[in-house]
C-alpha positions in Angstrom: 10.3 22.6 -7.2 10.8 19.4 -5.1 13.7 16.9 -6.4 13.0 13.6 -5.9 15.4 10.5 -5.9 14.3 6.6 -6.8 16.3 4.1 -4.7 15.1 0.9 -6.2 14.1 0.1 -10.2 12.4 -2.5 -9.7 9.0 -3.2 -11.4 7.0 -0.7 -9.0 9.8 1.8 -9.7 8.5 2.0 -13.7 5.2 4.0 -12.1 6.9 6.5 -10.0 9.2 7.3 -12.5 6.8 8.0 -15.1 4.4 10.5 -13.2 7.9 12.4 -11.7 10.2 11.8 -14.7 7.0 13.2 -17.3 6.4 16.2 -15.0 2.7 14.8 -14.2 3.2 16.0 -10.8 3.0 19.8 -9.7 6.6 21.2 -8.2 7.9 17.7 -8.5 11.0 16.1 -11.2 12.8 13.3 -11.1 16.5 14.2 -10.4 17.9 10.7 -10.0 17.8 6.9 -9.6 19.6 4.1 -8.2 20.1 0.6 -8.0 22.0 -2.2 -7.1 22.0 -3.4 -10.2 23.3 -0.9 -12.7 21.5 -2.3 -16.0 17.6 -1.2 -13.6 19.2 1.9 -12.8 20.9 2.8 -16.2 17.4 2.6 -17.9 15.2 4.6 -15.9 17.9 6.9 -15.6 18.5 7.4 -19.4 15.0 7.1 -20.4 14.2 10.3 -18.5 18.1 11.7 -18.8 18.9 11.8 -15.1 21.7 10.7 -13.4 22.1 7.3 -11.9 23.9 5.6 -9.4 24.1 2.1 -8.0 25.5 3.5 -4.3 22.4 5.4 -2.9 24.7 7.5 -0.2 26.8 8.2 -3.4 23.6 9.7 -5.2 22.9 11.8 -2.0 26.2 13.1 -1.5 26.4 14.0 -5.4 22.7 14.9 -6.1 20.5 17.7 -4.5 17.9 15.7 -2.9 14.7 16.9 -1.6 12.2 13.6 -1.6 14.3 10.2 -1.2 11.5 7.3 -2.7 12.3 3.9 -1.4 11.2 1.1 -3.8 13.8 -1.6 -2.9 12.6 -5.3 -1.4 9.8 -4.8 1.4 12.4 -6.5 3.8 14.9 -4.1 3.1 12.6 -0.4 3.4 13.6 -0.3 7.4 17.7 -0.9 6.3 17.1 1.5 3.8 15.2 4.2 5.7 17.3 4.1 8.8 20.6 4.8 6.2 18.8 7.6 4.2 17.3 9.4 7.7 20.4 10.8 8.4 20.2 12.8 5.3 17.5 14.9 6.6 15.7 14.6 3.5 11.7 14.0 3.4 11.5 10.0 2.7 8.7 8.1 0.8 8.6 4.3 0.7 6.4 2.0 -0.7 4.2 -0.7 1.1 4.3 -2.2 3.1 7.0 -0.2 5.2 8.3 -3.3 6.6 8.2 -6.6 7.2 8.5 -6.6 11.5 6.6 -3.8 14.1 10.2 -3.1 15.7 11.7 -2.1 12.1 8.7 0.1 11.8 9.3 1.6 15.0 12.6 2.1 14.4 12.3 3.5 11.1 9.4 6.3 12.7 11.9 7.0 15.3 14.3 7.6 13.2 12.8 10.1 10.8 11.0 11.7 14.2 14.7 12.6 15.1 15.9 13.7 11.7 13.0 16.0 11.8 11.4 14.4 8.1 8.5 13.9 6.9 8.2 10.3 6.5 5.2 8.8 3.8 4.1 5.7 3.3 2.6 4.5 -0.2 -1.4 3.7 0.0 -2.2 5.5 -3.2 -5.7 3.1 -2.8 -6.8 6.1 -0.5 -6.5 8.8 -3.2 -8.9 6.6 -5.9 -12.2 9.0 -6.7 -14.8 6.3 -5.5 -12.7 5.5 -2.3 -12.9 9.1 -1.2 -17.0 9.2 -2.5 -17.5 6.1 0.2 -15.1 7.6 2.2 -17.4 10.9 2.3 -20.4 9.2 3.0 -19.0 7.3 6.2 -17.7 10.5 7.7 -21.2 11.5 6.9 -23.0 8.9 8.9 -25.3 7.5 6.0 -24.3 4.1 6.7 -25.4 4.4 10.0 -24.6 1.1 12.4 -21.9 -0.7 10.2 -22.7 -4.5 9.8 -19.7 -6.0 7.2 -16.9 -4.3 5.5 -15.4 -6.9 3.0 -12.1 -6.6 0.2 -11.2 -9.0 -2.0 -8.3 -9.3 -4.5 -8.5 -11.7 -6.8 -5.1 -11.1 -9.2 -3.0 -13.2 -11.4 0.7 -13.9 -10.4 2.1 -16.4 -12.4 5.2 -18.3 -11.2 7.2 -16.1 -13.8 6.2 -13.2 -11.8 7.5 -14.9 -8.7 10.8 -15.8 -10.7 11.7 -12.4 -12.2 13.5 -11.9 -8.4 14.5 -14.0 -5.8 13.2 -12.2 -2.7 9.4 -12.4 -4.0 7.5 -15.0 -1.7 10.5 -15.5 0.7 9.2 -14.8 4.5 12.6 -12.6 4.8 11.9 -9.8 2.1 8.5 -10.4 0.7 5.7 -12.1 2.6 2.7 -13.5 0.6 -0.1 -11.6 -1.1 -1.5 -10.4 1.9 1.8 -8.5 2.3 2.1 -7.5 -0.6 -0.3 -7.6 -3.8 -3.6 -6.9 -0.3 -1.7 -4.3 1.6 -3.5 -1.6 0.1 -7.0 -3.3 0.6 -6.4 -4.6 4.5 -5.8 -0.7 5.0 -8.4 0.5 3.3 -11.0 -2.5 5.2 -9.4 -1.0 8.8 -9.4 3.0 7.3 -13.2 2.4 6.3 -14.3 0.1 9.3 -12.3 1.5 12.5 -10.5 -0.2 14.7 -9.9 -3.8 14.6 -10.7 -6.0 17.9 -9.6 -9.6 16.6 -8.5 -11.7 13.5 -8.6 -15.2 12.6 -6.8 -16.2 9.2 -6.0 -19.2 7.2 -3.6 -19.5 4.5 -2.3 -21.7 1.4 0.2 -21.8 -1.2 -2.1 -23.4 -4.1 0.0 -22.4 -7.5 2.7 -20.6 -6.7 6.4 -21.9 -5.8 7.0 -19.9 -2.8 7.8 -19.7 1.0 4.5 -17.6 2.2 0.6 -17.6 0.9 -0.7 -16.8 -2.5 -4.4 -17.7 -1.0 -5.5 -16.6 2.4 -9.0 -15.6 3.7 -9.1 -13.6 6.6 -12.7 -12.4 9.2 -12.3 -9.3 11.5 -14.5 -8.4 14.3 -14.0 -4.6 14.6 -14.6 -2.6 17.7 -17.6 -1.3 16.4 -19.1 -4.8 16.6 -18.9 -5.3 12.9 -17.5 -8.0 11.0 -15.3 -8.2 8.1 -13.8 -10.1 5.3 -10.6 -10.0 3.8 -10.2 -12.6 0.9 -6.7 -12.3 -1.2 -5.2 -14.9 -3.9 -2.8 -14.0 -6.6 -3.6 -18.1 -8.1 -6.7 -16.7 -10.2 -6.2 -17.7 -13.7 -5.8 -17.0 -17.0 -5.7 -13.1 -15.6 -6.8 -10.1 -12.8 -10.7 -10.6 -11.9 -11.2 -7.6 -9.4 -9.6 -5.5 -6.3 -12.7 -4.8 -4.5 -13.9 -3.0 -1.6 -17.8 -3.6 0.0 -19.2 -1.6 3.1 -22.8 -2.6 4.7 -24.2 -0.8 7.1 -27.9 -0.2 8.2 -28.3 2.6 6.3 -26.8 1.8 2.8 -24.9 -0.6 0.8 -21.6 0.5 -1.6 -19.1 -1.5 -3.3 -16.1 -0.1 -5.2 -14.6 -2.8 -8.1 -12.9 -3.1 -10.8 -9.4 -4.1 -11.2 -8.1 -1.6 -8.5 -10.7 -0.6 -6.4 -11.5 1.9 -8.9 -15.0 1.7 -10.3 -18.5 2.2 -8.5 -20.6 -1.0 -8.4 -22.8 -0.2 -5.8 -24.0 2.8 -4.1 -27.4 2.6 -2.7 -28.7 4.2 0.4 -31.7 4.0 2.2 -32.4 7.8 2.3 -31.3 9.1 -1.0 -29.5 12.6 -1.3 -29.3 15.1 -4.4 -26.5 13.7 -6.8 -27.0 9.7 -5.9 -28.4 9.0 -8.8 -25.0 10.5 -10.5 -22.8 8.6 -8.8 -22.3 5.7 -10.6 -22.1 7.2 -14.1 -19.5 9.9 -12.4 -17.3 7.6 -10.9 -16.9 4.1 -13.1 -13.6 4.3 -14.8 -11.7 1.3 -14.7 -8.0 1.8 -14.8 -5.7 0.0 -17.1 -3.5 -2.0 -15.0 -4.2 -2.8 -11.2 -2.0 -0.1 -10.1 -4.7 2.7 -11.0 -5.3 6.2 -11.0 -4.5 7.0 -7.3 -1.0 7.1 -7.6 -1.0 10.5 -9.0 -3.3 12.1 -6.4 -0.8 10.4 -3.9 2.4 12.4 -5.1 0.6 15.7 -5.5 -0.2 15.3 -1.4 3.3 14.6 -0.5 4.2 17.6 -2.4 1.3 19.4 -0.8 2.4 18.2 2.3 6.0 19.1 2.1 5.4 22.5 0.8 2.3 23.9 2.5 3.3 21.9 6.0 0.0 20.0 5.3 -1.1 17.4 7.7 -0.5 13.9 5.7 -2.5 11.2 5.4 -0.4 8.0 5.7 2.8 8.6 7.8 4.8 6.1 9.8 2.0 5.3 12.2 -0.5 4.9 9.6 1.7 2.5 8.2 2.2 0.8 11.0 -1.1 0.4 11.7 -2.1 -2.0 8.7 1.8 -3.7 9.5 0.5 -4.7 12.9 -3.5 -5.9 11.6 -1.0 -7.6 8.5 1.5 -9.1 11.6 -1.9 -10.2 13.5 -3.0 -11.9 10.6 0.2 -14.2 9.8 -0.1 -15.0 14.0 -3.3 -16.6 13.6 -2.5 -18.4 10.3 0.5 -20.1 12.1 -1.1 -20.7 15.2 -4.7 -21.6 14.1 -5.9 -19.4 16.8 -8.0 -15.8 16.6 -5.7 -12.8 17.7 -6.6 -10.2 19.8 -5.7 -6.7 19.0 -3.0 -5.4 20.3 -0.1 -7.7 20.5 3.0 -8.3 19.7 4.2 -11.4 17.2 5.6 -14.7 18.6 5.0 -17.1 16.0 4.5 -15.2 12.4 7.3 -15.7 10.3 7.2 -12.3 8.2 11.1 -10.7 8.1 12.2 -13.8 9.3 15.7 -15.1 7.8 
């Protein structure tokens, strides 16, 4: 049985606690929270009758701690990490892992010499019809790739924004290609391969914030295809879709719903036993944009840790989408495409 400690109750901290603290996870449990603010912490902690703290090196000293889940401010993960490495306790954090490629690199380095396993939250990856596309790529039934397009099209009304000061600001947050299209830019670059060169534009069109609620985004991919990354948290009166689309020569697929979690789509050129199956099979629309993949996500890291299991989204993985997100925010400021790799002059992301 793996113990695992929330730093962070914020609002993401509501659906780790409830898969760990309702034993929905195999040789997993809750065994404490903490915040900075004792009233977060004080109500997860009762509502599933663990301790809490609002000192996170207090909780590790006084706790036995075998997973540390860090669900603070994005700009924060790499101050938090660093702190809870020397622990030598697995760590989890939530996306995206920072805000600047050097905190990233510090924070892999870091758990690299602690000797940790060190997870990054892309629980998109684990969602049934993401693995089904997923499936047929490695399979080679899309042939040549032509387009790989995701779009998120959420509500975030300016109460969202408000519920927390940090949200928006360039210094902990970013805009809703940080944040709310993480997941999705991952997914386009996990799906399409490597990414050659971006060109982005950006604007702030409801909310009251430093960064982006609106931003569109085309990728030429090493591969020579193209892709599309449209992301706006200004839809109104309420969430439209988190999508994913993949075109290639040899079929067509596009996963929908509210969080990339229903087959739309799934035609192929040369049909196999089961096709006509797939759309009944793998339709289920979750109930909030988070989704089902969360779940699926924890029972790896446990798989992981346990078994010695090879994971799917570490530290490099997660740096990956950072730098294609830290790409992105260069071209917006300079109105120029980015080449692949390089390192940020002008994007203001973790900037004070």
């Amino acid at each position: 049985m793996l113990n695992f400690a929330i730093v962070g109750c914020g609002r993401i901290a509501k659906r780790h606690s409830e898969l760990l603290g309702h034993n929905q996870i195999n040789n997993a449990r809750l065994a404490a929270v903490c915040d900075i603010v004792e009233s977060k912490a004080k109500k997860i902690g009762q509502q599933f009758s663990v301790p809490y703290f609002i000192d996170m090196h207090e909780m590790m000293q006084k706790v036995r701690v075998d997973v540390v889940v860090v669900l603070t401010e994005s700009g924060k993960h790499a101050e938090h990490v660093l702190e809870l490495a020397q622990y030598g306790k697995h760590i989890v954090v939530e996306k995206p892992m920072a805000l600047t490629l050097d905190d990233a690199d510090a924070m892999i380095r870091a758990c690299d010499t602690a000797g940790v396993k060190f997870f990054v939250v892309k629980q998109n990856r684990f969602n049934v019809p993401v693995i089904k596309v997923r499936e047929a790529l490695q399979a080679g039934r899309f042939g040549k790739l032509v387009m790989g397009t995701v779009r998120v099209r959420w509500c975030r009304t300016q109460a969202y924004y408000d519920q927390d000061s940090w949200r928006g600001t360039w210094a902990l947050d970013g805009g809703v290609l940080t944040n709310q299209a993480s997941h999705h830019v991952d997914l386009l670059e996990w799906m399409m391969g490597e990414v050659e060169s971006v060109f982005a534009m950006s604007t702030t069109a409801l909310a009251k914030i430093e960064a982006e609620d609106t931003a569109v985004v085309t990728l030429r991919f090493k591969n020579g295809a193209l892709g599309v990354i449209e992301a706006t948290t200004a839809v109104r009166p309420k969430d439209l879709e988190g999508s994913l689309s993949i075109l290639g020569e040899g079929g067509s697929v596009e996963v929908g719903g509210f969080a990339v979690n229903r087959m739309k789509v799934w035609n192929f050129a040369e049909p196999l036993e089961g096709d006509d199956d797939v759309m009944e099979k793998y339709s289920v629309n979750p109930p909030n944009v988070y989704g089902f993949g969360h779940q699926a996500y924890y029972e790896h890291v446990v798989d992981c840790i346990l078994n010695d299991k090879q994971h799917l989204v570490d530290g490099l993985v997660g740096r990956k989408s950072l730098e294609l997100i830290s790409a992105i925010y260069e071209s917006i400021e300079t109105g120029r495409e980015i080449p692949l790799r390089f390192r940020p002059k002008y994007s203001r992301l973790g900037s004070n």
